[in-house]
DRENTORKOL-3810 file (N, C-alpha, C; in nm, 4 decimals):
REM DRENTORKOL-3810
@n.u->2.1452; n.v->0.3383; n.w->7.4549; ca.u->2.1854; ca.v->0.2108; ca.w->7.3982; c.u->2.3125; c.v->0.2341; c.w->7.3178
@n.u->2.4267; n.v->0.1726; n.w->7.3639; ca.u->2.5251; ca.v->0.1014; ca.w->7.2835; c.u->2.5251; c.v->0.0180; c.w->7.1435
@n.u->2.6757; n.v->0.0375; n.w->7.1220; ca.u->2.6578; ca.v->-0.0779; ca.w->6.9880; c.u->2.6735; c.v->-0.2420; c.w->7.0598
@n.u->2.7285; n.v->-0.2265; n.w->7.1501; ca.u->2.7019; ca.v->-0.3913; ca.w->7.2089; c.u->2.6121; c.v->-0.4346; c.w->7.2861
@n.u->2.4859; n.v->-0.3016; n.w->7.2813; ca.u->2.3435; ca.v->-0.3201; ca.w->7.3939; c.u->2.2888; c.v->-0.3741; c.w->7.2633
@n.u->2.2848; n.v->-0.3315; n.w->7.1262; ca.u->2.2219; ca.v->-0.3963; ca.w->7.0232; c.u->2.2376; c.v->-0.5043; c.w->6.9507
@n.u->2.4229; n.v->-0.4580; n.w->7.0087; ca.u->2.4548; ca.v->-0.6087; ca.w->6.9733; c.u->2.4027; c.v->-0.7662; c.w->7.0343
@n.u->2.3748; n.v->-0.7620; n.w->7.1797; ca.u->2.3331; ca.v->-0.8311; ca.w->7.2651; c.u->2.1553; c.v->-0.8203; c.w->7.2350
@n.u->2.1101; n.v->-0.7075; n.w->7.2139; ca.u->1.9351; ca.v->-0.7526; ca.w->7.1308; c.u->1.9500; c.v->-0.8408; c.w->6.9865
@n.u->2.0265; n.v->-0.8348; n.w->6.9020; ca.u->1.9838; ca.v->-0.9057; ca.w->6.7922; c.u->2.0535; c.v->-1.0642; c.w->6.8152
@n.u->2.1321; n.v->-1.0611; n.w->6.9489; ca.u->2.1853; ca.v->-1.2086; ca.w->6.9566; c.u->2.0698; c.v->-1.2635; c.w->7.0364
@n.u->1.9675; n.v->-1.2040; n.w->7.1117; ca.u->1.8965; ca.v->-1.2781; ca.w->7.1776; c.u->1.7837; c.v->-1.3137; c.w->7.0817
@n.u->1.7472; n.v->-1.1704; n.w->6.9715; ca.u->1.6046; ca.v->-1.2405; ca.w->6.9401; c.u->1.6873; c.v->-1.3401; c.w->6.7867
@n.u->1.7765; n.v->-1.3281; n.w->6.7667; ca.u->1.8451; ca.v->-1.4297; ca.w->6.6357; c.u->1.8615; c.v->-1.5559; c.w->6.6827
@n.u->1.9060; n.v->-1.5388; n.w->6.8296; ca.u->1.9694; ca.v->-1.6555; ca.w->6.8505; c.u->2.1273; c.v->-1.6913; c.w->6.8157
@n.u->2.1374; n.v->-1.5825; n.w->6.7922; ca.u->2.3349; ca.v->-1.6215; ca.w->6.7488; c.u->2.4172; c.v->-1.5758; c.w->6.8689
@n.u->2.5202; n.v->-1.6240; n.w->6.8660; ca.u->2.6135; ca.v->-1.5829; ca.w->6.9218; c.u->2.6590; c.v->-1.3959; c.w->6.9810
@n.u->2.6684; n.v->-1.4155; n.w->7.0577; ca.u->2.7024; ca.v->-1.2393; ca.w->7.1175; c.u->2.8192; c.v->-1.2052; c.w->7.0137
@n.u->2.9160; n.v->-1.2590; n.w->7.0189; ca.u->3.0231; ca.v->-1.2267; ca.w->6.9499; c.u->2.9688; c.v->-1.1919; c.w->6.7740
@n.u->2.8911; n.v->-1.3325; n.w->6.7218; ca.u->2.8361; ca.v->-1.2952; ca.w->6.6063; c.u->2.7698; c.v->-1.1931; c.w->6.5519
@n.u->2.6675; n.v->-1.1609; n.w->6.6460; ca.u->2.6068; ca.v->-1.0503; ca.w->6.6629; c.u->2.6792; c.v->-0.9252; c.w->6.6440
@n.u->2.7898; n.v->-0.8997; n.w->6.7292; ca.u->2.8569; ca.v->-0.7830; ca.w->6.6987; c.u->2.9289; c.v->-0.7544; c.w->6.5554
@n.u->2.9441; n.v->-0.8679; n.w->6.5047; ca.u->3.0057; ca.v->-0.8488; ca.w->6.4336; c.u->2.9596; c.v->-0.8161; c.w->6.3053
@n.u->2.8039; n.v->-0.8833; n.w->6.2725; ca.u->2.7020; ca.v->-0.8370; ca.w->6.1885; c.u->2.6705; c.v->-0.6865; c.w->6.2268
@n.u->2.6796; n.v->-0.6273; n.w->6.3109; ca.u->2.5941; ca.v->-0.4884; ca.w->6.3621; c.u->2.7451; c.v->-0.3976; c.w->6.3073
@n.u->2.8627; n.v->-0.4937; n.w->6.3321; ca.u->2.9886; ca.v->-0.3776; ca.w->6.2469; c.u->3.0049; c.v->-0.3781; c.w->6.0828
@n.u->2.9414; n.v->-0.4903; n.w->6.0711; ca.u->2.9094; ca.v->-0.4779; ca.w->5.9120; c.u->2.8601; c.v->-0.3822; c.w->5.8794
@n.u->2.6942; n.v->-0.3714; n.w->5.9509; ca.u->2.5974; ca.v->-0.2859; ca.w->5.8635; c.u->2.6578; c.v->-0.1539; c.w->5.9203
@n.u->2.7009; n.v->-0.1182; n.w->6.0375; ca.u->2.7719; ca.v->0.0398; ca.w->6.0109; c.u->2.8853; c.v->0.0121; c.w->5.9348
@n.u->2.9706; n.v->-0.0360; n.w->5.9549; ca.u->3.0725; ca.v->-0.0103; ca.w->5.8362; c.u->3.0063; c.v->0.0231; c.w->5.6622
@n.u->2.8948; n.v->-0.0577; n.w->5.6178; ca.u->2.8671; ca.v->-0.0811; ca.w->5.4976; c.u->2.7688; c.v->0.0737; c.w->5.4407
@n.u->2.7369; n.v->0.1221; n.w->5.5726; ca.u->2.6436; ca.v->0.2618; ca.w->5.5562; c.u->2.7552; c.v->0.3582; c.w->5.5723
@n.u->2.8897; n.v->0.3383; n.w->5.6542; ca.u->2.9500; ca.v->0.4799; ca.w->5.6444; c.u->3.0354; c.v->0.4694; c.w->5.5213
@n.u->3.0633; n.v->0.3200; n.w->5.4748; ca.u->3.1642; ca.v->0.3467; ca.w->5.3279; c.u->3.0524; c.v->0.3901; c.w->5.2040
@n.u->2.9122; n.v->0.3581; n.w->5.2041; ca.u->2.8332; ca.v->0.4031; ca.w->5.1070; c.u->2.8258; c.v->0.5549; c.w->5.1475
@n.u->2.7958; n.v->0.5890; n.w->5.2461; ca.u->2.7978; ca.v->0.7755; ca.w->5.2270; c.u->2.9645; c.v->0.8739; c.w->5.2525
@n.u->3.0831; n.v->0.7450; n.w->5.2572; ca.u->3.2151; ca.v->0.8079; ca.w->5.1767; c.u->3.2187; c.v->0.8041; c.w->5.0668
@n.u->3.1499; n.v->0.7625; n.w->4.9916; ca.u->3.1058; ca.v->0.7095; ca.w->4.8408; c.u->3.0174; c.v->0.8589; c.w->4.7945
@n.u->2.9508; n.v->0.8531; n.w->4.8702; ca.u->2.8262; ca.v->0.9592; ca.w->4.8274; c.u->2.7261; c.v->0.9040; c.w->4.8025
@n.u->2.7124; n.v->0.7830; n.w->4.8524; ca.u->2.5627; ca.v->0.7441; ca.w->4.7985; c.u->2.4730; c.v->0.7469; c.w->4.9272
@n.u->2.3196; n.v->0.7672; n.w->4.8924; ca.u->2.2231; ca.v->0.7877; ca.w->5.0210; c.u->2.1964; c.v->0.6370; c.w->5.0405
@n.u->2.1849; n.v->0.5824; n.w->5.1534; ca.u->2.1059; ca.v->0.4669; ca.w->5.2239; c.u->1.9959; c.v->0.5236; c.w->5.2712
@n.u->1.9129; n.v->0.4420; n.w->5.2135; ca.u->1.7525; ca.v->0.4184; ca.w->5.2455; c.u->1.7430; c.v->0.2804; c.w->5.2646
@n.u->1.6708; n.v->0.3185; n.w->5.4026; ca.u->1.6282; ca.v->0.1853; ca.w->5.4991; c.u->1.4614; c.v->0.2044; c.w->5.4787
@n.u->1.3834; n.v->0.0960; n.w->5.4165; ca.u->1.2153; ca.v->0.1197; ca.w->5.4244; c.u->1.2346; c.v->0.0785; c.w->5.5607
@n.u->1.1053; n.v->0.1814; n.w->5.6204; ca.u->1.0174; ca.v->0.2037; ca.w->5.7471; c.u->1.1419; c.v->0.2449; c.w->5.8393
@n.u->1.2513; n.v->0.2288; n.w->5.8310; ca.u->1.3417; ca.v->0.3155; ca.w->5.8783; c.u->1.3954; c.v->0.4710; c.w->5.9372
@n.u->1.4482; n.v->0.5162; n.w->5.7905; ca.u->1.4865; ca.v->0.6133; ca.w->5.7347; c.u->1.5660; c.v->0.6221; c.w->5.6285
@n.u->1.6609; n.v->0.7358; n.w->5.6028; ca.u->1.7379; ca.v->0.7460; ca.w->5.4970; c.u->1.8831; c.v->0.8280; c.w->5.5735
@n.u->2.0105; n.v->0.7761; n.w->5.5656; ca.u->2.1084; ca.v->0.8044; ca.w->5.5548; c.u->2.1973; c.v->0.8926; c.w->5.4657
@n.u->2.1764; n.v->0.9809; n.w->5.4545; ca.u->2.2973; ca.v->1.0693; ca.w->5.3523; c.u->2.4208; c.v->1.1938; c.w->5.3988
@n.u->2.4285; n.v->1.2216; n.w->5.2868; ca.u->2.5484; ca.v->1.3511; ca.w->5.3045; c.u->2.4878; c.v->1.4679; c.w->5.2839
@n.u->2.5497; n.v->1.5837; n.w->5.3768; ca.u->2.5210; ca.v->1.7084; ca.w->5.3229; c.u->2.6146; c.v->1.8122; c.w->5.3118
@n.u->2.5879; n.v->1.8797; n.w->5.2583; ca.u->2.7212; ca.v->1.9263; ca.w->5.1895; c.u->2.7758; c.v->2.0942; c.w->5.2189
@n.u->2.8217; n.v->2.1084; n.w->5.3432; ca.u->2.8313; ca.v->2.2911; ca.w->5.3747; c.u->2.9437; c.v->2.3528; c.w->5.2971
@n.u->2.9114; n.v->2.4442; n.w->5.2198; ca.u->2.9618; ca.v->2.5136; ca.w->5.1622; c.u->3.0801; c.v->2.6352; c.w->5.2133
@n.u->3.2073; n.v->2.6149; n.w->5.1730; ca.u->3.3341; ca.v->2.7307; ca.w->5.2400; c.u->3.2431; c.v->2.8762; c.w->5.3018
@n.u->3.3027; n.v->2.8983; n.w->5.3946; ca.u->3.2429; ca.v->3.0150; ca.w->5.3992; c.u->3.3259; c.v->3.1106; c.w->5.5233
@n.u->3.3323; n.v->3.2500; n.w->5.5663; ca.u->3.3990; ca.v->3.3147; ca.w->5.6400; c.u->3.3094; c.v->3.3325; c.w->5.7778
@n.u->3.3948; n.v->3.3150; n.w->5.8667; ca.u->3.3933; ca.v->3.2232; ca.w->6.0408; c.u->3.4302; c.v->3.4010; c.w->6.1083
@n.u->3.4497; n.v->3.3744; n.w->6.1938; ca.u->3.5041; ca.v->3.5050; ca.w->6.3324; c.u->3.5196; c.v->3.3888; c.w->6.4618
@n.u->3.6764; n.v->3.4391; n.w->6.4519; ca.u->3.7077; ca.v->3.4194; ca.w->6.5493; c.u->3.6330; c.v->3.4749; c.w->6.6970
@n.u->3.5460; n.v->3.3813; n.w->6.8089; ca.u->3.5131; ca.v->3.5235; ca.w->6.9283; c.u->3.6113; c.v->3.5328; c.w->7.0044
@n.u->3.7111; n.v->3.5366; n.w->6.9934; ca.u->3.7448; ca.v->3.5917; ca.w->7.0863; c.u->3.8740; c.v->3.7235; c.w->7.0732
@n.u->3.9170; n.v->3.7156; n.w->6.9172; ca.u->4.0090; ca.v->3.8060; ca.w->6.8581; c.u->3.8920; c.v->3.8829; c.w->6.7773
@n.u->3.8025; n.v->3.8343; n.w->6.7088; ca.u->3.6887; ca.v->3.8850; ca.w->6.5804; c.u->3.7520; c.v->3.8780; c.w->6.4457
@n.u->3.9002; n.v->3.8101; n.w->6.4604; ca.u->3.9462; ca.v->3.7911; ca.w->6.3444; c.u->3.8701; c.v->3.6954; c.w->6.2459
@n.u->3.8625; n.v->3.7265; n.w->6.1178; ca.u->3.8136; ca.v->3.6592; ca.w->5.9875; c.u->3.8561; c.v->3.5566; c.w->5.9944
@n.u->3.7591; n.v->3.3957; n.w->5.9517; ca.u->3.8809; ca.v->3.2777; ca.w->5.9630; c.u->3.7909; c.v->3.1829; c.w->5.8488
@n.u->3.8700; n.v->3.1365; n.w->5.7392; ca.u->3.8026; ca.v->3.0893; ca.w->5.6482; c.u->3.7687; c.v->2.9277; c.w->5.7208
@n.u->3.6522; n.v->2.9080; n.w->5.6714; ca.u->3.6526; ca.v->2.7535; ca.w->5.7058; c.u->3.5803; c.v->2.7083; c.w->5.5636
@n.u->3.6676; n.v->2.5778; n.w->5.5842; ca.u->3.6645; ca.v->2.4881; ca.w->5.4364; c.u->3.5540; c.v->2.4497; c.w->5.4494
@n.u->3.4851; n.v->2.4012; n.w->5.2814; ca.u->3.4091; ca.v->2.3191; ca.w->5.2907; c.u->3.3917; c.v->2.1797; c.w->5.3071
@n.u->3.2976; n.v->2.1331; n.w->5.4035; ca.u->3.2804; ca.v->2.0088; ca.w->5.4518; c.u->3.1467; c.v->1.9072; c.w->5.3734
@n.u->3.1897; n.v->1.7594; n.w->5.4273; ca.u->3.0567; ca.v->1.6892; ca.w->5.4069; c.u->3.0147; c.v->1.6312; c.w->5.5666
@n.u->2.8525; n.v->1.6084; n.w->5.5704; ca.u->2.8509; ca.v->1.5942; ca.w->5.7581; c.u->2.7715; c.v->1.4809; c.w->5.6949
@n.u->2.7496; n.v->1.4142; n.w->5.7268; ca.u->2.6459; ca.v->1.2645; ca.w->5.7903; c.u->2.5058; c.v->1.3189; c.w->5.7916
@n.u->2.3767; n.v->1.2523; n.w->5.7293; ca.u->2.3105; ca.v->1.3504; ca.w->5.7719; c.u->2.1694; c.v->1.1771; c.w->5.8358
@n.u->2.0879; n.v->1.2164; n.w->5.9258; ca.u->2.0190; ca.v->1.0945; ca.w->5.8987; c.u->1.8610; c.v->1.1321; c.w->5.8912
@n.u->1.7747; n.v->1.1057; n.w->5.8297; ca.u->1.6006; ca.v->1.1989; ca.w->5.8671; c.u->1.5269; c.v->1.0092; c.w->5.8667
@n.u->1.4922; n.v->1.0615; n.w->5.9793; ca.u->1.3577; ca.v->0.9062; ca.w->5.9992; c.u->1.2674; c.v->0.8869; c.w->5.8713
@n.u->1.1938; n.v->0.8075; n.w->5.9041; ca.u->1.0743; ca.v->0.7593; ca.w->5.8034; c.u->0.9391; c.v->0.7729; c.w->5.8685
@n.u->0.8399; n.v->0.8187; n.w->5.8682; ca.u->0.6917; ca.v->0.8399; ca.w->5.9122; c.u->0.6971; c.v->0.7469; c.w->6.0257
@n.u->0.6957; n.v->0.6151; n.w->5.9574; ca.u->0.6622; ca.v->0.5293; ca.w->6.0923; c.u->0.7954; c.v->0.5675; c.w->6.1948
@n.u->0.8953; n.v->0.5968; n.w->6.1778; ca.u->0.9953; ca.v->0.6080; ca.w->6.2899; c.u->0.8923; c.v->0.7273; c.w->6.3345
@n.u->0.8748; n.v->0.8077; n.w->6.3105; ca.u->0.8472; ca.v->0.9472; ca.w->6.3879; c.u->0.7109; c.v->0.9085; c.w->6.4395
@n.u->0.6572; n.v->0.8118; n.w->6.3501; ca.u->0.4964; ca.v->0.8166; ca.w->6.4820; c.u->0.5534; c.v->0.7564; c.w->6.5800
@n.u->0.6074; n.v->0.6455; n.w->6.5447; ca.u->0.6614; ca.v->0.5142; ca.w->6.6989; c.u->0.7234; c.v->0.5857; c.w->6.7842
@n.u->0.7909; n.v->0.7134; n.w->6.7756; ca.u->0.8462; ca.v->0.7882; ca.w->6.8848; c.u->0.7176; c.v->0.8524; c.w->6.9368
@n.u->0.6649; n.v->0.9520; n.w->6.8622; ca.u->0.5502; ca.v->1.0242; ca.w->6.9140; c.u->0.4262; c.v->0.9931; c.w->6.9637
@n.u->0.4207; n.v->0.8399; n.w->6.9632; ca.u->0.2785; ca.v->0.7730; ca.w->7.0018; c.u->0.2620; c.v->0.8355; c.w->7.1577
END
């Protein structure tokens, strides 16, 4: 599934517009990736939770020289379900 396969599910069971639809579904990602450029966690009940995690600088090898290669530290996206997500998959 796409963002315009979901977009096209919440226009059918809303009843809005396809176009509308998409455009609400770019809200709520836009509004979850500027809260975790922010640093803040999104928590969705019965969902999950949205956050950052945080890898620390550290020294890399090149394979194919074995040269030393520093790599910076990063922040990654991180997402972990909620119980009910993980039973509704595992049923």
């Amino acid at each position: 599934m796409n963002k315009r396969d979901l977009a096209d599910v919440v226009a059918y069971e809303t009843g809005m517009s396809r176009n509308r639809a998409l455009a609400s579904v770019n809200v709520v990602f836009e509004t979850i990736a500027e809260a975790l450029r922010e640093g803040a966690d999104v928590r969705i009940t019965g969902f999950g939770t949205f956050k950052v995690s945080h890898r620390k600088a550290r020294t890399g090898r090149n394979p194919r020289t074995g040269e030393a290669v520093e790599i910076p530290a990063t922040r990654s996206p991180a997402f972990k379900p909620s119980k009910a997500v993980k039973d509704r998959i595992n049923r």
